[in-house]
C-alpha positions, 0 to 999 in steps of 0.5 A: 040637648045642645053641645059645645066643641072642646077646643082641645080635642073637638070633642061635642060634650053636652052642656048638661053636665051630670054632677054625682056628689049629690045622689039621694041617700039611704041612710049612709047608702046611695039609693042605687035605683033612684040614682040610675034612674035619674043617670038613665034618662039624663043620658036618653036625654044626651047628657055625655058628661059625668062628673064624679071624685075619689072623695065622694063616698059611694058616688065613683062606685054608684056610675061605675055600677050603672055604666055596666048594667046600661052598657052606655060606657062608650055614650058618656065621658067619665070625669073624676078627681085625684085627691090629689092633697092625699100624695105624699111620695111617689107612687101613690098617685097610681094607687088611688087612681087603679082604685078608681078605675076599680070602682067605675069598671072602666079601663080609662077616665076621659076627664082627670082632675086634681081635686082643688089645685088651688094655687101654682106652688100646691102644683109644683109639689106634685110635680116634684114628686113626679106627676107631670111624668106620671100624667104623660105616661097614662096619656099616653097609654090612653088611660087618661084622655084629658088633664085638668084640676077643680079650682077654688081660690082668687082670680090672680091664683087661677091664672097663674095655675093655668100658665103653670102646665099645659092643661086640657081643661078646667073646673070652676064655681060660676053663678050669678052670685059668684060674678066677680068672685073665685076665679069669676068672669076675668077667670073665665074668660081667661081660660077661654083665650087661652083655649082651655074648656071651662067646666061650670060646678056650683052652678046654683050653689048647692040649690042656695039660688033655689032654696034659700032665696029671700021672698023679694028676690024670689018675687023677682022672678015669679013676676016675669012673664017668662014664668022660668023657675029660679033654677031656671034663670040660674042656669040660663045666667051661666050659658049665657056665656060663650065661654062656658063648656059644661055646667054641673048639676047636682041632679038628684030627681027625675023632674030635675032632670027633665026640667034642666035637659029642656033648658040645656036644648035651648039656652045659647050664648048671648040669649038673655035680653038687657031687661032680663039680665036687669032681674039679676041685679036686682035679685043679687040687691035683696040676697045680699042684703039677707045673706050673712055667710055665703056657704054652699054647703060643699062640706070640705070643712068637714068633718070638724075636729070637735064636731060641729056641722059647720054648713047645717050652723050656717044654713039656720043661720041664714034662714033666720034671717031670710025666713024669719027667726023663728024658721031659723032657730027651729032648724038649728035646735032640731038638726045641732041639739035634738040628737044624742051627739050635739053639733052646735056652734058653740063646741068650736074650739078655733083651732082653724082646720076648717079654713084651710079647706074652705072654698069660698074663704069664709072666716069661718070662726068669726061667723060660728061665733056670730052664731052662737050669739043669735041662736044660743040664747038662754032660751035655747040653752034651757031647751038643749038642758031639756032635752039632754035631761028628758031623753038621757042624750 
């Protein structure tokens, strides 16, 4: 494992950074045990950097669990996030974070964010209702370490929101995808002059740079002789820069784990050779001409008001032009229309409340009704009647 000084406090976090919002389920549960495995070998491995938030159900409580039963408390540093959109009056900042600390069996969090501070003016709202008093409180008393926020939003907005206050660190989507989008290089590279840490998260957007890649982008990659995996040239594009801290990875497999530790022991800054750093290029040349909406899958626009599973809506969408219609159709009708309460595209209402909390700023109800056009056809409304009359949904 290769570590990277934080330039505020000389702390040496690991450049594996372990992202919790995405642990394999049981049902609605986390699979607990599939979980510390998968913690108990990243940590064996030296990844010291735990990344988890208030929103994302079961995870705080899931690393809390493991910290106890490892006893590794004092190994990792703790990251999570107030939600901090929930504050409305003084005072509730301190009730969720107690419950916080509730839920991870601990007695401080080395690396507080507020959970999508996406521009200054969100910021001075909370400071009006006393938060920059109350974070120099828990500061002090040792109960916060470092103070930070998670970012989605335009590279102009970002800087702003890092010249409003005395951060210690930040959060940001960085890919190869996301070069010159959200806050992007000029962000990036912002921070890093100004000696703020850069904590990576989307690095693979969602596994999308994994999963969803069209065939002649993937062929990009396999006819390297480097015989690197598309994680693999992913997560290599990102420590490639010297100004990256961390990078988040939703890990959810031992063999994730494995595979991702040994690259994080030997990518530097400035490895990638100029015929490597070519590959990109021309992946990004065949994903953007296959890709119709650019979700990650995230989930902020949910849940939706009528019901619609708006990333499930896109994932077919786009698998229906990446993997052929057929793919694409199948999946939509499967996982919107075969279940007793329907998530389909077509209940969108348009009332706008998903927008508001995308990251990536998509028109959200444009691309929903782009489609329904593709894929509620006549064809599929007479199967979704089918099946509605068959099985009595």
């Amino acid at each position: 494992m290769q570590y990277r000084v934080n330039q505020k406090n000389g702390d040496r976090l690991s450049v594996l950074g372990f992202g919790c919002m995405r642990f394999t389920r049981k049902g609605t549960a986390i699979d607990q045990e599939k979980a510390e495995r998968e913690m108990a070998l990243a940590v064996e491995r030296g990844v010291n950097y735990f990344d988890t938030a208030y929103l994302y159900s079961g995870s705080e409580v899931c690393l809390g669990t493991f910290l106890k039963k490892y006893g590794c408390r004092d190994k990792i540093n703790i990251a999570t996030k107030l939600p901090q959109y929930y504050i409305k009056k003084p005072g509730d900042a301190e009730r969720y974070f107690q419950e916080e600390l509730e839920r991870l069996q601990t007695d401080r969090v080395d690396y507080y964010l507020m959970h999508m501070l996406n521009d200054p003016d969100s910021w001075q709202r909370l400071c009006g209702l006393g938060l920059k008093e109350w974070i120099a409180e828990k500061k002090a008393s040792g109960q916060i370490r470092n103070i930070g926020f998670s970012f989605h939003g335009g590279t102009v907005k970002f800087k702003a929101l890092l010249d409003a206050y005395d951060w210690d660190f930040c959060q940001i989507q960085f890919n190869y995808m996301d070069e010159h989008a959200q806050a992007g290089i000029e962000g990036l590279r912002y921070a890093h002059e100004k000696g703020i840490p850069v904590v990576i998260m989307e690095p693979l957007r969602g596994g999308r740079l994994v999963n969803q890649l069209p065939a002649a982008a993937k062929r990009e990659f396999s006819d390297r002789p480097e015989g690197w995996s598309p994680a693999e040239w992913g997560l290599r594009w990102i420590w490639n820069h010297e100004e990256v801290n961390v990078v988040l990875s939703g890990m959810n497999d031992t063999a994730q784990v494995e595979e991702n530790t040994r690259i994080a022991g030997e990518a530097e800054p400035g490895h990638l050779k100029e015929d490597q750093l070519a590959v990109y290029d021309r992946v990004l040349e065949k994903i953007n001409a296959a890709i119709k909406v650019g979700c990650t899958g995230c989930g902020y626009c949910q849940p939706c008001p009528k019901g619609v599973d708006i990333p499930g809506c896109f994932s077919a969408y786009n698998h229906s032009y990446t993997d052929g219609y057929a793919v694409g159709f199948k999946e939509y009708f499967m996982c919107t229309t075969l279940r007793g309460t329907r998530t389909n595209a077509s209940l969108c209402v348009k009332c706008g409340k998903c927008e508001q909390h995308c990251p990536q700023g998509l028109p959200i109800r444009k691309e929903l009704d782009n489609v329904k056009k593709r894929l509620e056809h006549p064809i599929y409304k007479i199967g979704a009647w089918g099946v509605r009359f068959v099985l009595k949904y």
